[in-house]
C-alpha positions as CSV (number, residue, x, y, z in Angstrom):
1,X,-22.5,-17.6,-15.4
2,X,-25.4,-15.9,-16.5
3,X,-27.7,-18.6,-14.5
4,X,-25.6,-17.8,-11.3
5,X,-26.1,-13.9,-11.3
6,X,-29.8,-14.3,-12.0
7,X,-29.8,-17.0,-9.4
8,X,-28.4,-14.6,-6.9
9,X,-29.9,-11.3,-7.9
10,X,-33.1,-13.8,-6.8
11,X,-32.0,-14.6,-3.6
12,X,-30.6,-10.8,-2.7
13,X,-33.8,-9.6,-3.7
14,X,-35.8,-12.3,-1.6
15,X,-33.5,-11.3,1.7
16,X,-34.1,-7.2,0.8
17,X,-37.8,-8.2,1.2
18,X,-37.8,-9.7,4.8
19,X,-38.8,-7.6,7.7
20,X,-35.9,-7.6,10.3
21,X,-33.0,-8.8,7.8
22,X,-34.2,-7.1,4.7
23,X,-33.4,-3.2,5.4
24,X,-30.3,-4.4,6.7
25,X,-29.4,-6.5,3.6
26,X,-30.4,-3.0,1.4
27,X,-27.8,-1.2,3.0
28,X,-25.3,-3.7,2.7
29,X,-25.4,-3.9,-1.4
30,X,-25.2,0.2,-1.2
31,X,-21.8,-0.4,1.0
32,X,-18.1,0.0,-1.4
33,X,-17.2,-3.1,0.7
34,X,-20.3,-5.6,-0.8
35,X,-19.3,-3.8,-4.2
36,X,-15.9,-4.8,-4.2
37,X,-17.2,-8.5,-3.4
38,X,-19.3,-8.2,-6.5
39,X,-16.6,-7.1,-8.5
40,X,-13.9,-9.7,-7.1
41,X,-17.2,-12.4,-7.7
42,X,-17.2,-11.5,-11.3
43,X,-13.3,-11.7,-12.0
44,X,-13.8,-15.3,-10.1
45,X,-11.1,-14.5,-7.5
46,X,-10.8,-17.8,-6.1
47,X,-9.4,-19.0,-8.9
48,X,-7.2,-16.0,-8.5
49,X,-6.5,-16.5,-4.9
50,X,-5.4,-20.9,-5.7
51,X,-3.0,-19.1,-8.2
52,X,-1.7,-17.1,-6.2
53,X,-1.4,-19.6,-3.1
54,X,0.5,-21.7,-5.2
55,X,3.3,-19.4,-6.5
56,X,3.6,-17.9,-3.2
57,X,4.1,-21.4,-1.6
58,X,6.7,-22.4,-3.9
59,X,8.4,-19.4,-3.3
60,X,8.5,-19.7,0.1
61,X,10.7,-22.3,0.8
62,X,13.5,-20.6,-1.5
63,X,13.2,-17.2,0.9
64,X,13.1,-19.5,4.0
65,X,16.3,-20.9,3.1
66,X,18.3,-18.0,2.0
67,X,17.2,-15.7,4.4
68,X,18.5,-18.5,7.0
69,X,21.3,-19.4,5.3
70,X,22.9,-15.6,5.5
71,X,21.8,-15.0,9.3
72,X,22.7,-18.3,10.0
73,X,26.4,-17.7,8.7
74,X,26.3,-14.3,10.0
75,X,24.7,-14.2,13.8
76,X,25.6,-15.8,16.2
77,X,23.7,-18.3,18.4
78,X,21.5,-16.2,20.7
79,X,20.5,-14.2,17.6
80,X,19.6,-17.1,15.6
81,X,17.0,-18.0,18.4
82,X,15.8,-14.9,17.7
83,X,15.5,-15.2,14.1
84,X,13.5,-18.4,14.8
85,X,11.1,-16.7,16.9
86,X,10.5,-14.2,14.9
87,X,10.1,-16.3,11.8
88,X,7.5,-18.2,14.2
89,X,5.8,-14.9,14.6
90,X,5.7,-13.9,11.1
91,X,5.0,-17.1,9.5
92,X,3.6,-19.3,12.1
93,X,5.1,-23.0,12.4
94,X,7.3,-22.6,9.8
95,X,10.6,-22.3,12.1
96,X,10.2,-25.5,13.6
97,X,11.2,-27.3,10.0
98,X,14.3,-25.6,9.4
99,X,17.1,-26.9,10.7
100,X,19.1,-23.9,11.7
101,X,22.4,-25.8,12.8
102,X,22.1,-27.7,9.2
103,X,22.3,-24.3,7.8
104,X,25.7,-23.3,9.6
105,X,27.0,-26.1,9.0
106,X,26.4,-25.5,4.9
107,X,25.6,-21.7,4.6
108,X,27.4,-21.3,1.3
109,X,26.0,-24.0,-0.7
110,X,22.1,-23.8,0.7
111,X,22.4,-19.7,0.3
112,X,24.1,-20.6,-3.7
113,X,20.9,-22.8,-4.4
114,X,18.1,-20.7,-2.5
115,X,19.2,-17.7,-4.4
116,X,18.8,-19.3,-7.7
117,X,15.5,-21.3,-6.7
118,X,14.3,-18.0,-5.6
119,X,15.1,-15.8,-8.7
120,X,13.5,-18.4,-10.7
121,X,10.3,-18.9,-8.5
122,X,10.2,-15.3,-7.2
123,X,10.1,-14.5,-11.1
124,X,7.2,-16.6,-11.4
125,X,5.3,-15.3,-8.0
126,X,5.7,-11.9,-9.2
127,X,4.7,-12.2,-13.2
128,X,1.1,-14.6,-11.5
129,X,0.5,-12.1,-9.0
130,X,0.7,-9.2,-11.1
131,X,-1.6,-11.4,-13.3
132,X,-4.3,-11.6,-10.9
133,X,-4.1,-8.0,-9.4
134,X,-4.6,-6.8,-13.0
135,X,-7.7,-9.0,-13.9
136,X,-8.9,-7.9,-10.4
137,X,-8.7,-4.3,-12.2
138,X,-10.3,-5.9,-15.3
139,X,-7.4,-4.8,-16.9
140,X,-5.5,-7.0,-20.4
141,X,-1.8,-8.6,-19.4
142,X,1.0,-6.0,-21.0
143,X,2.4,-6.7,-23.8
144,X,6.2,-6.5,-23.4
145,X,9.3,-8.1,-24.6
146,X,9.9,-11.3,-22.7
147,X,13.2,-10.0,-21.8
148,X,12.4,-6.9,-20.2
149,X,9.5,-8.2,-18.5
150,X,11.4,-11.1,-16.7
151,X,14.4,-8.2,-15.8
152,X,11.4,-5.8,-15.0
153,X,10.2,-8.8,-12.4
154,X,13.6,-9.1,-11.3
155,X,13.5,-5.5,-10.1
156,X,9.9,-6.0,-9.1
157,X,11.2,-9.0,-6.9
158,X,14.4,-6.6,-5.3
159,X,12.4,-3.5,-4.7
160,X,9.5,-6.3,-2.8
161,X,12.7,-8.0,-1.0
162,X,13.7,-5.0,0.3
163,X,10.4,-3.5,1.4
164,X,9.8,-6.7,3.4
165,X,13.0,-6.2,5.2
166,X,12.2,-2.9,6.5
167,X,8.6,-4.3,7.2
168,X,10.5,-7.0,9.1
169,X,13.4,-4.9,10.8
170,X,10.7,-2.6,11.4
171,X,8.2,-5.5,13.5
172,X,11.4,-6.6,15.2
173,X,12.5,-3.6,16.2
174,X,9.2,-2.6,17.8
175,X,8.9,-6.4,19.7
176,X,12.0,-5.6,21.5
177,X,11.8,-2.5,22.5
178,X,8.3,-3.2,24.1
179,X,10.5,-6.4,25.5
180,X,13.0,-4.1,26.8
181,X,10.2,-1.4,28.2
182,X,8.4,-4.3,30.2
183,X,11.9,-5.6,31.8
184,X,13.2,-2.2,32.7
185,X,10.1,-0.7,34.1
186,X,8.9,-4.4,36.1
187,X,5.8,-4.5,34.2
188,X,3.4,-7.8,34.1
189,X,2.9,-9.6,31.7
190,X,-0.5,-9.5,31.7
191,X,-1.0,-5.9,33.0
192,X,-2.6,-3.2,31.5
193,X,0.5,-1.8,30.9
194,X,2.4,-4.6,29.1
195,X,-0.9,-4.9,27.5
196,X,-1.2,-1.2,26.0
197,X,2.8,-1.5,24.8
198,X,2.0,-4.9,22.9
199,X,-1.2,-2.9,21.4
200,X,1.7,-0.4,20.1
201,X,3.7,-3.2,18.8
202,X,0.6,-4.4,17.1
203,X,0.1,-0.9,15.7
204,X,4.0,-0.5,14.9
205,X,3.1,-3.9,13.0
206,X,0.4,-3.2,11.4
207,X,2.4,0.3,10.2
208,X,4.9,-1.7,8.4
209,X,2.4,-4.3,6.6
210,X,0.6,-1.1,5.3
211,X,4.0,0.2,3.6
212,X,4.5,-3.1,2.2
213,X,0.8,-3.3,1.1
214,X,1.1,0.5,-0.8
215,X,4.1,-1.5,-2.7
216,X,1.9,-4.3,-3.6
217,X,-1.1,-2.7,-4.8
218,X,0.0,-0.4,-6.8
219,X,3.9,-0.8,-8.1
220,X,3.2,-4.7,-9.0
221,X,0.0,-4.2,-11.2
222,X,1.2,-1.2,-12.4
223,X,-1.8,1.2,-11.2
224,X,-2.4,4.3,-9.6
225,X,-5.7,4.1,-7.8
226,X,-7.6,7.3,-6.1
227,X,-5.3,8.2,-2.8
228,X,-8.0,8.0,-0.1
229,X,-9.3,4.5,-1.7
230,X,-5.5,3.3,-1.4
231,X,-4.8,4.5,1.7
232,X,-8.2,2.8,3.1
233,X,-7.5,-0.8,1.4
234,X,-4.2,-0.8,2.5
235,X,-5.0,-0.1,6.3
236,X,-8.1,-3.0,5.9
237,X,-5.2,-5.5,4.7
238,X,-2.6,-4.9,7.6
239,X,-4.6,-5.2,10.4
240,X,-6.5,-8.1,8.3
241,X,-2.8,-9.7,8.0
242,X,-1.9,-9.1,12.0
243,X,-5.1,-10.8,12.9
244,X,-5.0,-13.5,10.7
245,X,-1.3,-14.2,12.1
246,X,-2.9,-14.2,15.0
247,X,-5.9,-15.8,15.0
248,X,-3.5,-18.7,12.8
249,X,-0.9,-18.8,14.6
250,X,-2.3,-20.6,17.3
251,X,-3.9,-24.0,15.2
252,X,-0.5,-23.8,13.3
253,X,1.5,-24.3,16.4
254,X,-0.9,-26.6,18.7
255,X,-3.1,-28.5,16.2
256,X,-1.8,-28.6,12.5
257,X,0.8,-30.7,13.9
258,X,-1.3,-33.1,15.5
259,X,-3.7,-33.7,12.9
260,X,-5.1,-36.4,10.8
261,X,-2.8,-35.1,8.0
262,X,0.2,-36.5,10.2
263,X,4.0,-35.2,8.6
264,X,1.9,-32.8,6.3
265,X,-0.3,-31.0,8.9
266,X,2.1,-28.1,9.4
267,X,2.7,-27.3,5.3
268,X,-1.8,-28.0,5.0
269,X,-1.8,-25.5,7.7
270,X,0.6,-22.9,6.0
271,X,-1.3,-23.4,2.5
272,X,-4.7,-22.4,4.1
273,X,-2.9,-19.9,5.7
274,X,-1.3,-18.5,2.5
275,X,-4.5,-18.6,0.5
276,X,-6.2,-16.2,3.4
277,X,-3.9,-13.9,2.9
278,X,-4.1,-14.0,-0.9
279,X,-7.5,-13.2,-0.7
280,X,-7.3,-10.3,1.7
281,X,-4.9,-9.1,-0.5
282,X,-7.0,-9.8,-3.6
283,X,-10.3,-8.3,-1.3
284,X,-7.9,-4.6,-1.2
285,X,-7.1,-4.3,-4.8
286,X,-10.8,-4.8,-5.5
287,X,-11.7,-2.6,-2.9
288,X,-9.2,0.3,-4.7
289,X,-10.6,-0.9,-8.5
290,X,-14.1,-0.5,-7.1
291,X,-15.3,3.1,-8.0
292,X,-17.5,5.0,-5.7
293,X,-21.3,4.1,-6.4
294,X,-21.8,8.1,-8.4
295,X,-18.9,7.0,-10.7
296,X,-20.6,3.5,-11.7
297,X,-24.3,4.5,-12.0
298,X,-23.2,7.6,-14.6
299,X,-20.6,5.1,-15.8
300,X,-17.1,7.6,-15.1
301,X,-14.3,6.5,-15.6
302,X,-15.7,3.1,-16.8
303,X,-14.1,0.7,-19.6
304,X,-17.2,-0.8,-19.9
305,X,-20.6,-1.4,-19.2
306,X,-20.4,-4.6,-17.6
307,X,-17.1,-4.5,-15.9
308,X,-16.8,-2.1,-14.3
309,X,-12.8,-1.4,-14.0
310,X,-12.0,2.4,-13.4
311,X,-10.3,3.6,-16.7
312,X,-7.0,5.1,-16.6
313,X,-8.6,8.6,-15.6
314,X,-9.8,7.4,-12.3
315,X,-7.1,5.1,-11.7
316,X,-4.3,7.3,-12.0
317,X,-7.2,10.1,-10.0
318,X,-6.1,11.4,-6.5
């Protein structure tokens, strides 16, 4: 590891030394961004970001299925085509393998199973996440009863259920009203203004990932980071997450399926997509462990020389 730093300290030094590139390379490593890379570089974050991808695939499925089960018992069937678009929007490609009739037809006993998969999984998403957002922060795993930390990740789980279904209702609310808006007023599609109301829905969604992301950076580690560091690295993840839907969406839809991986293009497609995500998220809890440069030269609110990690005063600061 040691060899690795050196080796790199080498090469960073060789690019600050170039005419055109190197001044530009010096003011990059001053930059809180390149310092959080450094920081999510020493905690080895893609190992992070596989464990995380993998939990939060396994998970999936179990939300999938019960959140389709109850609609599916409950709407009817111009509002489960809805539901499918909108999980198609959310998480691209995904709605095409559920079969939604299937669900109808056994609502009671999928809902029975996907509830019990998911407490069990969910358990297990939230207790590796929390993991990795904590060694992001360079901080040691709690010590806690077994007992009370699996019913504390049951709340964990609830509280993060419901947060994602006002993000949700929030993003659907938003879509069809700027639906409604283009229809009554006979705007075109491709006008500026349909254009400038689906830049508001982006906005609106971008709004309700950033709620969701104040939950997850803080709540499931179990910090308080500095406000204005927060409130930045929770505004870089949502629009991060509404681009990556839709920069993803597309290759999900049109080429995933059509690929060399045949039958498992689509779930290939979704993991790459998961692990993205998991290390934009991983990228904003270093960026609101990462203390200002002042902080780390003097060494405030440090737990250590080499790591780095705010201590409790500047994490609970602001």
């Amino acid at each position: 590891m040691e060899r690795d730093e050196r080796g790199q300290g080498r090469i960073m030094d060789w690019l600050k030394k170039l005419p055109v590139v190197g001044p530009w390379t010096a003011r990059l490593m001053t930059t809180h961004a390149w310092r959080s890379y450094e920081r999510l570089d020493r905690v080895k974050w893609s190992r992070l970001a596989a464990a995380m991808t993998f939990t939060s695939f396994v998970a999936l499925f179990p939300l999938l299925s019960l959140a389709a089960a109850l609609a599916a018992a409950t709407l009817d069937k111009q509002q489960q085509t809805k539901l499918q678009d909108k999980l198609a929007e959310q998480i691209p490609g995904i709605s095409d393998q559920l079969d939604i009739q299937g669900l109808v037809d056994n609502a009671g006993t999928v809902g029975v199973i996907a509830a019990l998969l998911l407490l069990f999984t969910g358990m297990g998403w939230v207790e590796a996440t929390r993991g990795c957002l904590r060694a992001v922060w360079e901080l040691p795993d709690e010590e806690e009863n077994p007992v009370l930390r699996r019913a504390k990740d049951a709340g964990v789980l609830v509280g993060l259920g419901g947060a994602l279904l006002i993000t949700v209702g929030i993003s659907t609310v938003a879509s069809a009203l700027v639906g409604w808006i283009i229809r009554t007023l006979g705007l075109a599609q491709g006008g500026v203004g349909g254009v400038l109301l689906y830049v508001a829905a982006f906005a609106v969604a971008v709004l309700a990932d950033f709620l969701l992301l104040l939950y997850v950076l803080t709540l499931l580690p179990g910090v308080q980071p500095p406000r204005r560091r927060l409130v930045v690295a929770a505004l870089i993840g949502a629009v991060g997450f509404e681009l990556l839907k839709l920069l993803l969406s597309g290759y999900i839809q049109g080429v995933a399926a059509k690929s060399m991986y045949g039958a498992f293009g689509v779930p290939v497609a979704l993991l790459l997509w998961i692990n993205f995500t998991t290390k934009l998220v991983l990228f904003c809890a270093s960026w609101t462990a990462t203390g200002s440069k002042e902080q780390e030269l003097g060494g405030e609110g440090v737990t250590d020389g080499s790591g780095g990690a705010p201590g409790p005063a500047a994490a609970t600061s602001g």
